[in-house]
C-alpha positions in Angstrom: -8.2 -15.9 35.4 -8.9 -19.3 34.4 -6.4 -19.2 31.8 -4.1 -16.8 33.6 -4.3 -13.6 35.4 -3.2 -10.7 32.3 -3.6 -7.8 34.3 -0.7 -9.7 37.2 1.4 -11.9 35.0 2.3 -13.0 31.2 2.0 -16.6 31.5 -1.5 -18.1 30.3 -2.2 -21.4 32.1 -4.9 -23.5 29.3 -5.8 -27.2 30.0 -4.7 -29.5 27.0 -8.1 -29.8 25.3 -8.7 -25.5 25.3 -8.1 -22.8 23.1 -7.0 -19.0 24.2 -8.4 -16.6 21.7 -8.0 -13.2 21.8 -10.5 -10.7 20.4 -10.2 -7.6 18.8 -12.7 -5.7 16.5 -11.5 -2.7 14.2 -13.3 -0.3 11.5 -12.6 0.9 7.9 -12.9 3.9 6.0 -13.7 4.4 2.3 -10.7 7.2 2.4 -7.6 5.9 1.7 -4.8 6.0 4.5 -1.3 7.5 4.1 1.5 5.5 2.9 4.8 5.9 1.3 5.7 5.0 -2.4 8.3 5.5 -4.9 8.4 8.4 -7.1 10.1 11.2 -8.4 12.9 13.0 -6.6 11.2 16.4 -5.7 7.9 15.6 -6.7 5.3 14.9 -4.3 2.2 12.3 -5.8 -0.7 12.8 -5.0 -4.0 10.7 -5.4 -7.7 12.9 -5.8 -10.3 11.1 -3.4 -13.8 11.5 -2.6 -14.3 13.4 0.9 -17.6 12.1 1.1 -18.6 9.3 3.8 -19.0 6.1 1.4 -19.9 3.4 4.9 -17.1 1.4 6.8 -15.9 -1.8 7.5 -16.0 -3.4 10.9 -14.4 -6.5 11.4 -13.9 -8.9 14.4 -10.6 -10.3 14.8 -9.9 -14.0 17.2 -6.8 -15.1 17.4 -7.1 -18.5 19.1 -3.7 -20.4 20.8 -2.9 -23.8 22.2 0.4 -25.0 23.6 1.5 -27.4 20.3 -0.9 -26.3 17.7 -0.2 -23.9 15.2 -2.0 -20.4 15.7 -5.5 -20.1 13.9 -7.4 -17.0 12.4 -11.2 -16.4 12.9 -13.1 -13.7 11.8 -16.0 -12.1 11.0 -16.8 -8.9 9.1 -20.0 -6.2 8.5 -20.4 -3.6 5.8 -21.9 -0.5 7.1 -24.1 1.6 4.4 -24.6 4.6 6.3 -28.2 4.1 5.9 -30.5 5.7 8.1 -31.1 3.6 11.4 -28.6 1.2 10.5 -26.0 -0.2 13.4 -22.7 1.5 12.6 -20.5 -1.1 14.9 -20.6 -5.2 15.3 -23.5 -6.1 18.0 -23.8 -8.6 20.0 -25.3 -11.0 17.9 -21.9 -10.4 15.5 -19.6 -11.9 18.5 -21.4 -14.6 19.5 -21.9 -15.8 16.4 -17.9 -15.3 15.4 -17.4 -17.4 19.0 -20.1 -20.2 17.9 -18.3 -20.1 14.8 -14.3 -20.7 15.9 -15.9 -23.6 18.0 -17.4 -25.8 15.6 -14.0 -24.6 13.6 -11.6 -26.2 16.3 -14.2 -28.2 18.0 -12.5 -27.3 21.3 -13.2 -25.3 24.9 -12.6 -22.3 24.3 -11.2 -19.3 26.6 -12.4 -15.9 25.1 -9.8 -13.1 26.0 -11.7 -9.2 25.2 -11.6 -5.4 26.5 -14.1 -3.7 27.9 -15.8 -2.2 25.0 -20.1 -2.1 25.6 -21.1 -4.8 23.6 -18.9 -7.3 25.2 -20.1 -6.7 28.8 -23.8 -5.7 27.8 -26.7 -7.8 29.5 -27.1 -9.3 26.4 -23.8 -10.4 25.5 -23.8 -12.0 29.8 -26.9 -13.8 29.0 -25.5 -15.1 24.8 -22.9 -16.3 26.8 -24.6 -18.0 29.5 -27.1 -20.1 27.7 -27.4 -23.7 27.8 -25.6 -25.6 25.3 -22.1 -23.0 25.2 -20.7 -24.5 28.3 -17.6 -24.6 26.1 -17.1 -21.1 26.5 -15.5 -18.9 29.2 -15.3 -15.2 28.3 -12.1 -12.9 30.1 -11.5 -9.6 30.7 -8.5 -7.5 30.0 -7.3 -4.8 32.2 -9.4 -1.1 31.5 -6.4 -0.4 28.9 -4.2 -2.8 27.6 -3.9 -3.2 24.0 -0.2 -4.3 24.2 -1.8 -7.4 25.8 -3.7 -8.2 22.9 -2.2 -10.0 20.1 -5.2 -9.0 17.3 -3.7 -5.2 17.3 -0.5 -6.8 15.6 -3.2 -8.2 13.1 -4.8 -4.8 12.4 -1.8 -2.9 12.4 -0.3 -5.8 9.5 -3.6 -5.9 7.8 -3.9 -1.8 7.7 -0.8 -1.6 5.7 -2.2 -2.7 2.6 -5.0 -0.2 2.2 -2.4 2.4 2.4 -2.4 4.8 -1.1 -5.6 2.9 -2.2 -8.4 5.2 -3.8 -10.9 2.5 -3.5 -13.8 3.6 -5.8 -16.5 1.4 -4.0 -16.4 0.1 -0.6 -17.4 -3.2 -1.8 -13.4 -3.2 -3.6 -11.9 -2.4 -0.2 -13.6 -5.3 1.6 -13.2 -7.2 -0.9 -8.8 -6.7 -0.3 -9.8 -6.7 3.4 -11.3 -10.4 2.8 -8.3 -11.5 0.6 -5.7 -10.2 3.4 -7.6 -12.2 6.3 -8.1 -15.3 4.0 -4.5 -15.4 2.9 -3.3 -15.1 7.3 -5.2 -17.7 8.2 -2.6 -20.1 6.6 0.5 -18.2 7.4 0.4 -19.5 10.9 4.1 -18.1 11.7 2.7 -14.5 11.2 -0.2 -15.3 13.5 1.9 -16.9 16.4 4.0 -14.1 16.0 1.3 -11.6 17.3 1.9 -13.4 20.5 5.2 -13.2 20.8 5.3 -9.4 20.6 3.0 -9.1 23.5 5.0 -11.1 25.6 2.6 -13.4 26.7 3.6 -17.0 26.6 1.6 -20.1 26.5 2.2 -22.9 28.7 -0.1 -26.3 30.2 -0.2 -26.1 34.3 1.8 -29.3 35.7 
């Protein structure tokens, strides 16, 4: 790829002036995750939840790297109702404006690294991506199945760990943590670069 070849090698070749960002988009629940607390030897607590459906989160994830600039955080998130005809996933319209977004953010190139899911090689999405005026952007796609080559499924699985033993009563309190956790990564960019470096992938400028 313009950028490197992910599904060959683990080097990602970005010209001085461009940005690598990955993408990644995840969904959460009104019902609380497991998680482990302290508590009484022999006693097991437990938390009464609704089991109804009370919506979901989606949120879209772009971590974006270049070689001697701290990592940076972009992201853009939907509440889903569960009302009837409503979109229960991020469309195309989401993406592209969490894209147009991280540009005028870092007012760079940028190199957009994603999976295969629907939305992100729909007609649409080719022809978001093609139109005059985001000749900044260059869109790359990872193997069929490669999550360990994405550095946003560190994010999620760090983020994910604070929901854990929450009885949120509304959804509007869980994305409202959800907001507070994203806001408060953007500045820890150690954590972020670190997503990197547990895929393996490194960042380098070609000669």
């Amino acid at each position: 790829m313009a950028g490197g070849d992910l599904a060959r090698g683990k080097t990602l070749w970005a010209a001085a002036d461009v940005f690598i960002c990955f993408e990644d988009e995840a969904g959460v629940t009104g019902r609380p995750p497991k998680g482990r607390t302290w508590g009484r030897r022999g006693i097991t607590l437990a938390v009464r939840v609704s089991g109804r459906g009370r919506g979901r989160l989606s949120v879209a994830g772009l971590l974006c790297y270049r070689p001697g600039l701290t990592a940076r955080l972009c992201y853009r998130l939907r509440r889903h109702t569960g009302r009837k005809g409503e979109r229960r996933s991020l469309g195309e319209s989401d993406y592209i404006r969490l894209l147009d977004g991280a540009h005028q953010l870092l007012k760079a190139p940028l190199i957009v690294v994603w999976d295969r899911l629907s939305t992100h090689i729909s007609k649409t999405m080719e022809t978001l991506v093609a139109m005059a005026g985001r000749d900044w952007l260059m869109v790359v796609l990872l193997p069929g199945y490669a999550p360990e080559l994405n550095p946003v499924e560190g994010l999620w699985a760090h983020i994910k760990r604070s929901p854990a033993n929450l009885a949120a009563r509304a959804l509007s309190e869980l994305e409202t943590l959800l907001r507070r956790r994203l806001k408060a990564l953007r500045y820890r960019h150690s954590i972020l670069g670190g997503f990197r470096a547990g895929t393996g992938l490194t960042l380098d400028r070609p000669n």
